[in-house]
N, C-alpha and C positions, 0 to 999 in steps of 0.2 A: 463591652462598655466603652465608649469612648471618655474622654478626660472630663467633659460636663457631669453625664451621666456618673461615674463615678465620684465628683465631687458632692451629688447631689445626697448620695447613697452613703458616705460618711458622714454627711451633714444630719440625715434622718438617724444616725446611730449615735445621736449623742444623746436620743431621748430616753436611749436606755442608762445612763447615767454611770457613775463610778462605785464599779463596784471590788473591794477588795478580795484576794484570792485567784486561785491556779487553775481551777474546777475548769471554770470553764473557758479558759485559752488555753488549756490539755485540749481539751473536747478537740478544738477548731483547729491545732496544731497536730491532733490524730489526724483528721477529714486531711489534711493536706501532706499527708508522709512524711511527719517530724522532721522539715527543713532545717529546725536551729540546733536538730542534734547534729551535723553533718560539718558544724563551723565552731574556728578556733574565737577565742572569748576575750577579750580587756571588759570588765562589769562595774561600772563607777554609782555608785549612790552617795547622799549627803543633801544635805539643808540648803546653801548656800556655793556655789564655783564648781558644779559637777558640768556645765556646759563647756567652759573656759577651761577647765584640764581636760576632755574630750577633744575640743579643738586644737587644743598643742599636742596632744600625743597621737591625735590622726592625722595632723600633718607634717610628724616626725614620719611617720612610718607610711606615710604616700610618698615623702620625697627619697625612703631610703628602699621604696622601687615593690614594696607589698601592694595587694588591690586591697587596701584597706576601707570597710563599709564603715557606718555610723549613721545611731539611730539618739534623734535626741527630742525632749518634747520640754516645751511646747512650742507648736513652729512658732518663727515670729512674724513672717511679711507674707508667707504663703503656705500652703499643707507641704509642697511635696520638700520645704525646707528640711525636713525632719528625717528624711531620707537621701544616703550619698555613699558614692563610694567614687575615692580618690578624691573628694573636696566637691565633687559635681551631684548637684539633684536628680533623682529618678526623672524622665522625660514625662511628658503630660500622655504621651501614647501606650509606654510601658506602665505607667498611673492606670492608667482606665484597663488594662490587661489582665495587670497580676489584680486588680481590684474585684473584677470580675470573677475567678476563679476565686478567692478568699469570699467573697460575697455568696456565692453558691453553696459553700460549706458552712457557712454562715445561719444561711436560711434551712439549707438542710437538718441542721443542730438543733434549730427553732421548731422546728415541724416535728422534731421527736420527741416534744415537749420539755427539753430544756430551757433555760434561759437564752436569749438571743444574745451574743455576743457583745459587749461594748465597745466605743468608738474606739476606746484604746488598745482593747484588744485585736479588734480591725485591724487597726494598723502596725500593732506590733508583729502581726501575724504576714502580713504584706511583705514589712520588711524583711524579715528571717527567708520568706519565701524569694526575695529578691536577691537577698546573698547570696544565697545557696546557687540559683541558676546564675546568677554572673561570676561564682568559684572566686569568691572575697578568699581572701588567705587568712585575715585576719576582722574582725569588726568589733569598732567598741561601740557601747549598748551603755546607755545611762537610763537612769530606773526614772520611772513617771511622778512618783508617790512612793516615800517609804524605800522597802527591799523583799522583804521578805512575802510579802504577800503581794507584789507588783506584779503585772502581767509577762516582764521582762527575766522573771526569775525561775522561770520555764528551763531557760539554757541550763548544759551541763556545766561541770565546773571548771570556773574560765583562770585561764594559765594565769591573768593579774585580775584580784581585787581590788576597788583603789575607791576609800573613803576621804571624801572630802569635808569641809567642815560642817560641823553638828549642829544644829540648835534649835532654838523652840519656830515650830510651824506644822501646820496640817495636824494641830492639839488634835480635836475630833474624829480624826481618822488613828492617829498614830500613835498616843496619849498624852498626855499631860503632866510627865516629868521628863527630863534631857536623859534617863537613862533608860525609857522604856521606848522612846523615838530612835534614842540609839543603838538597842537590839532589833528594831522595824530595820533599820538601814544595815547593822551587822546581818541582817537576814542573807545576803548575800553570797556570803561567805559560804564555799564548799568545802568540802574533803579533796586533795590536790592542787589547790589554789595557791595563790603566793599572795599575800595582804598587805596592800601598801596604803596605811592612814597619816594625815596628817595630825598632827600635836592636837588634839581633843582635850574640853575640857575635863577635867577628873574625871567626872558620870561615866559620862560617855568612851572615855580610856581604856577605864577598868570593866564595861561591857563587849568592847574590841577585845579587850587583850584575854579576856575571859573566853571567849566565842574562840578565839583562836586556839587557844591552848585546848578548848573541848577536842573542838575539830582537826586538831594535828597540823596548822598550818604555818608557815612563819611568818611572821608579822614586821615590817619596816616601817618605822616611825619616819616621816618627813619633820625636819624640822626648819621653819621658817627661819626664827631667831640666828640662825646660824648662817645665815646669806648675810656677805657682808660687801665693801664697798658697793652700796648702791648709789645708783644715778636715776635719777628721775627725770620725765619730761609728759608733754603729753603727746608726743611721736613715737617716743623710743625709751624704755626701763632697761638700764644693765647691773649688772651682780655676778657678788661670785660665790660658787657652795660646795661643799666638800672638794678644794683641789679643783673644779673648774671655774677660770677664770673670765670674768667681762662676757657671761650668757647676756644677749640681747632678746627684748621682744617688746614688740611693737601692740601692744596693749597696752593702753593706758590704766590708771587705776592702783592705786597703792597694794592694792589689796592680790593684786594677779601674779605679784612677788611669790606670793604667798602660792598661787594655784603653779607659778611655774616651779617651783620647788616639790611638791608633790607629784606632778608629770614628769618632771626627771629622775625621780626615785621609783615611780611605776616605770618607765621607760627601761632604767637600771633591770627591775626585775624582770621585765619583758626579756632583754636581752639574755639573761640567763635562761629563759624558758625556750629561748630557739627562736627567737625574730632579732638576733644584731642588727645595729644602726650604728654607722662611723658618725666619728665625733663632727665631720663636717656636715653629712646630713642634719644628725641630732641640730646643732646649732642654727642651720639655714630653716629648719624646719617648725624649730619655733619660734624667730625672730620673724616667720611668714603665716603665725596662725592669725586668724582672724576669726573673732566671737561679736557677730551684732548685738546691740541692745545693754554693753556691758561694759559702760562708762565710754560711750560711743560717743566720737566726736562727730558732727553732722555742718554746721558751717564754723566759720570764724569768727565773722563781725556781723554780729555779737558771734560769741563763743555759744553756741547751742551742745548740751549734751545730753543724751538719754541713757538713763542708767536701770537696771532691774532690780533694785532693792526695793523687795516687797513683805521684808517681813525684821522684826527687832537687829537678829544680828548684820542683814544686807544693808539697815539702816544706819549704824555705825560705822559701817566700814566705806559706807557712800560717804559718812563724815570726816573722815580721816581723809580720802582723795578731795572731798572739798575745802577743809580747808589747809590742805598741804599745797594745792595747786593754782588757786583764787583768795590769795589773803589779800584785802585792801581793791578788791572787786568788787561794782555793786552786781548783787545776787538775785535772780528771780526763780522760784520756782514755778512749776507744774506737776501738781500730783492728781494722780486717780488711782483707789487703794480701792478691794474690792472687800464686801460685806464680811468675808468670813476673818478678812486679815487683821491683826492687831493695831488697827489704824492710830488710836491714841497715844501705843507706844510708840512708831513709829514718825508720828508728830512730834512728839515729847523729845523724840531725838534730833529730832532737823532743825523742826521752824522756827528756831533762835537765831537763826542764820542770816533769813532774805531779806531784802528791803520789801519785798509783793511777793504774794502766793496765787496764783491762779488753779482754781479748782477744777476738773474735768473728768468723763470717764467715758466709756468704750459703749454706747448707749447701744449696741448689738446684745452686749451680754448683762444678762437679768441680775447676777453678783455683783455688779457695781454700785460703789456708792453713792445715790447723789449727789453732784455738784453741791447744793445747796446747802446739802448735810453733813457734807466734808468741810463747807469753809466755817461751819459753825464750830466745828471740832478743833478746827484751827487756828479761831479770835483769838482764842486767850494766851497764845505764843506769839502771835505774828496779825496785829492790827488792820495791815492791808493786805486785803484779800477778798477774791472777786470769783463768783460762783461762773463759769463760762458756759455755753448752749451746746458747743462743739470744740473739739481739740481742733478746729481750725480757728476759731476765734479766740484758742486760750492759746496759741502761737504765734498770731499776729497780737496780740495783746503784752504778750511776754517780749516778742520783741523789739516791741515798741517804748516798753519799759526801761529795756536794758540797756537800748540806745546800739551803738557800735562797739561800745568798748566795756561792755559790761558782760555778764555770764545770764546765760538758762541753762535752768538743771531742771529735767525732766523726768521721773521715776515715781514708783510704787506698783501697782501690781504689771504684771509682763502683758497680761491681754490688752491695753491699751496704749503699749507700745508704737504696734503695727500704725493704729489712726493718727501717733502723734508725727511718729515716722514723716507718714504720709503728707498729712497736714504742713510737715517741714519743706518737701521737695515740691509741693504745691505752689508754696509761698516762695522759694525760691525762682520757681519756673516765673512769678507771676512778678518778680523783683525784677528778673531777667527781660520778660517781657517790655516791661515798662520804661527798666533805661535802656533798651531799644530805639525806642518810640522816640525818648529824649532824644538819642542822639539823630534817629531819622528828622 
């Protein structure tokens, strides 16, 4: 397969849909010589920051010299985003190779009348298969959906488990109380594992701490609360926590405080289980992560941001970075929230905020909520509000609003990211063009 042909081949596997369960990414992980038994484990699930502590602890341990892989979903600007090792994407040649060989075992599976694989399990299987022949030392793995019955929980049990925070999402799949979402994501948990959670609420605590104690594993509490001299900006966050003093990192976002305190408590246990990192990597290493789409700053004037709160608790904690860092800002949003997400709660949290809200969604994917249908959900907070055609037209709208010295905040569901993304460096390229011309 070359890189087309293999894009195309993922593309036709998403019509077998999501489905949960091990059944059948055993199957396709037999057909290929169980790759992901063969590699050591970091396994992160959680609701909310499992991308953003993936990203700090695989760039502690790329810069402290391991061939450290990472698998995380969902990509955001491109497929093979989701795949890397050392901070770098699989190549579109190696893409269309290992795709090929996963795709054969694939159809193989198929023809023996099982069920045909899912996209996600495609690609989880890729990736495993990726490691293994480029001899990763180490690779961290963030779960798709849940834990316990994700495709990703195939691997043996990985030297750190690392829970991030809890809370209500993917009700339908995973249920409909914080404690039974919480043993979906405790699912991760092995016999040999070391468990590093962050401060959960009760429910969810006492299903961790439950899971651990079954399974014989030790358990480290992260605790945010206890980072103290913070500095904030939106360039650079410094703190200090247990004994380490003025950690940097260049994440913006109130809330990433919070995710770098859990990466250095997984890191902590890491180090115990035989991957050491000195204190100057550790420090350089995550003062150097970077996590797109996660209170992402994109231009200056205006202040454009795109954030991925797409669900109750992302939507709070988007509120606390906005209004710690734009008090006395005028405020526009951009939201496109998808059908299944709790969009009213999610209103109910923000749009007391903007002076305008521009409505938009990702008109590729059929879970999207209308524009039209979104601004209606959102009169009754926020007056002005305007249904848009295109995330290019809710971007030059937005920034038109906000003037130069105003703010866009742009979030809610992750799949419409990418368009709005894009829509931004369009408009940018097309700002550039123009006072060009002025000045020709």
């Amino acid at each position: 397969m070359n890189f087309q042909e293999a894009m195309e081949y993922v593309e036709n596997c998403k019509k077998y849909g999501c489905v949960p369960g091990l059944d059948s990414i055993r199957r396709l992980l037999e057909k290929l010589e169980e790759p992901q038994q063969k590699l050591k484990y970091v396994h992160i699930a959680g609701t909310n920051g499992k991308g953003s502590v993936l990203a700090m602890i695989s760039s502690v341990l790329t810069l402290a010299g391991y061939k450290t892989g990472t698998f995380s979903s969902p990509a955001l600007m491109e497929e093979r985003d989701v795949f890397q090792i050392n901070r770098k994407m699989i190549s579109k040649a190696e893409f269309g190779r290992y795709m090929e060989r996963v795709s054969r075992a694939a159809e193989e599976i198929a023809s023996e009348g099982f069920p045909h694989p899912t996209y996600f399990e495609v690609e989880t299987a890729l990736a495993f298969l990726w490691f293994r022949e480029k001899g990763c030392d180490i690779v961290v793995v963030e779960t798709g959906m849940g834990g316990l019955e994700d495709a990703t929980n195939v691997i043996p049990a990985p030297l750190v488990c690392v829970l991030s925070s809890i809370s209500m999402d993917h009700m339908a799949v995973l249920g409909d109380t914080l404690d039974a979402i919480a043993a979906q994501k405790a699912g991760i948990i092995k016999p040999g594992s070391q468990v590093v959670s962050i401060r959960q609420p009760e429910e969810a605590m006492r299903v961790i701490e439950e899971t651990c104690e079954k399974l014989g594993c030790p358990l480290t509490v992260a605790e945010p609360r206890e980072a103290s001299g913070i500095r904030r900006s939106l360039t650079a966050q410094r703190f200090s926590y247990h004994g380490w003093r003025d950690i940097a990192i260049s994440l913006a976002g109130t809330y990433q405080i919070d995710n770098c305190v859990l990466a250095l408590e997984a890191l902590w246990a890491l180090s115990a289980a035989g991957f050491p990192v000195s204190e100057e990597k550790l420090r350089k290493g995550l003062a150097s992560a970077v996590w797109p789409g996660r209170f992402q700053i994109l231009t200056k004037r205006p202040l454009f941001v795109v954030d991925g709160a797409h669900n109750e608790d992302g939507a709070k904690r988007l509120m606390e970075s906005v209004r710690f860092y734009f008090t006395n800002r005028r405020i526009i949003y951009i939201i496109g929230i998808l059908k299944d997400k709790e969009a009213e709660k999610i209103i109910r949290l923000t749009c007391a905020v903007p002076e305008a809200v521009i409505t938009t969604s990702d008109s590729a994917n059929p879970r999207s909520t209308p524009p039209v249908e979104l601004a209606e959900l959102i009169r009754p907070f926020c007056a002005n509000v305007t249904a848009a055609d295109s995330p290019q037209e809710a971007v030059e709208l937005a920034r038109l609003l906000a003037g130069r010295d105003g703010v866009v905040v742009a979030f809610g569901s992750l799949s419409f990211q990418k368009t709005v993304i894009q829509a931004v460096q369009r408009d940018e390229v097309r700002r550039d063009n123009h006072g060009k011309q002025r000045e020709d």
